[in-house]
TORBARO-338167 format. One line per 3 residues: number of its first residue (from 1); their letters; for each residue x, y, z of C-alpha. Coordinates in Angstrom, 2 decimals, m for minus. Each point is the difference from the previous one (the first is absolute). Layout:
N
NUM) A) X:Y:Z ~ ...
This chain:
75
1) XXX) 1.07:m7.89:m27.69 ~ m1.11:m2.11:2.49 ~ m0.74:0.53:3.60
4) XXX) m1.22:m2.88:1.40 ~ 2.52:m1.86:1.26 ~ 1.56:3.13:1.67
7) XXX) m2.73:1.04:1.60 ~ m0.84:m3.38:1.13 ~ 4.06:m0.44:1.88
10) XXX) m0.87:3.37:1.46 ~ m3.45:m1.06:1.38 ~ 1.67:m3.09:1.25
13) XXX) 2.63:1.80:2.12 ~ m2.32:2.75:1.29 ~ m2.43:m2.70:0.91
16) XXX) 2.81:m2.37:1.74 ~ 1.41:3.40:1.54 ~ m3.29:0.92:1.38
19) XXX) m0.29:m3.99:1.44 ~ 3.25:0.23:1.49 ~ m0.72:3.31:2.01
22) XXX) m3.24:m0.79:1.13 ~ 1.78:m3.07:1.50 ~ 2.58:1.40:1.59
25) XXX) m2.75:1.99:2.27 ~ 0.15:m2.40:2.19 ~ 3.33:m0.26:1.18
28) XXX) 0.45:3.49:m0.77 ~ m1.83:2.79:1.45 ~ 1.40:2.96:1.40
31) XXX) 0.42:3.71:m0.96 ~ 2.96:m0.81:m2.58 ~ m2.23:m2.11:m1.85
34) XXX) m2.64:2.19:0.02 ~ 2.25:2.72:m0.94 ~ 1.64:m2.14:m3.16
37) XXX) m3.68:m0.66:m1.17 ~ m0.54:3.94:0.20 ~ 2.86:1.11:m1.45
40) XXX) 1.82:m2.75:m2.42 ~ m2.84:m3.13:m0.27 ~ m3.05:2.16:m0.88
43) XXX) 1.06:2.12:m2.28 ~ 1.98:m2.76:m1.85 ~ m3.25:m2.24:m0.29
46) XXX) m1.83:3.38:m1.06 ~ 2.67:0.44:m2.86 ~ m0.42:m3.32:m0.76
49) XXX) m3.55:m0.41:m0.42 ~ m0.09:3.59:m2.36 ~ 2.61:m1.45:m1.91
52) XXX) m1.80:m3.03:m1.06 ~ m3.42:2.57:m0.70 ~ 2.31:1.18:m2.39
55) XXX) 0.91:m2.67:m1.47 ~ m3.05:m1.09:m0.60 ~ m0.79:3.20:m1.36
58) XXX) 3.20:m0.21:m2.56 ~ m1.35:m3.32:m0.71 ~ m3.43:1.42:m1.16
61) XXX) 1.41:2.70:m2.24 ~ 2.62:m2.08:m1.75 ~ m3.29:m2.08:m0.65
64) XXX) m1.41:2.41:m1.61 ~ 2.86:1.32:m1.63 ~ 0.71:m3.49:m2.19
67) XXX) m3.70:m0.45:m0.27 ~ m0.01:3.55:m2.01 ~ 3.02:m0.75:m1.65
70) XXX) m0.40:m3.83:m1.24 ~ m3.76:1.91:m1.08 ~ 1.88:2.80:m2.03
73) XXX) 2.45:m2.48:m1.59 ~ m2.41:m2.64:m0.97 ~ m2.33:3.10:m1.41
């Protein structure tokens, strides 16, 4: 399985997420904006970012998973 490209669409849109918001700053700034970055925009971007940890992690075990395998098979 491969997680690559996956991981790398979800980097993309956290990354052009995170662009957009730190743009809109300045034309927006008052206490609802501040209020959706507590309370929908943080935690989002927080989700996001542990999700792709995880995938990486995923990534790294499935690794070593067909590395033991192709090893038993070939053995």
């Amino acid at each position: 399985m491969k997680f690559g490209s996956c991981r790398s669409q979800l980097y993309d849109a956290q990354k052009t997420g995170r662009a957009k918001w730190e743009s809109l700053g300045d034309v927006w700034d008052d206490t609802a904006r501040r209020d959706f970055e507590e309370k929908l925009w943080g935690p989002l971007d927080q989700r996001v970012a542990d999700m792709l940890r995880a995938i990486d992690q995923v990534a790294v075990l499935f690794t070593q998973v067909r590395s033991e395998c192709e090893y038993k098979w070939d053995s």
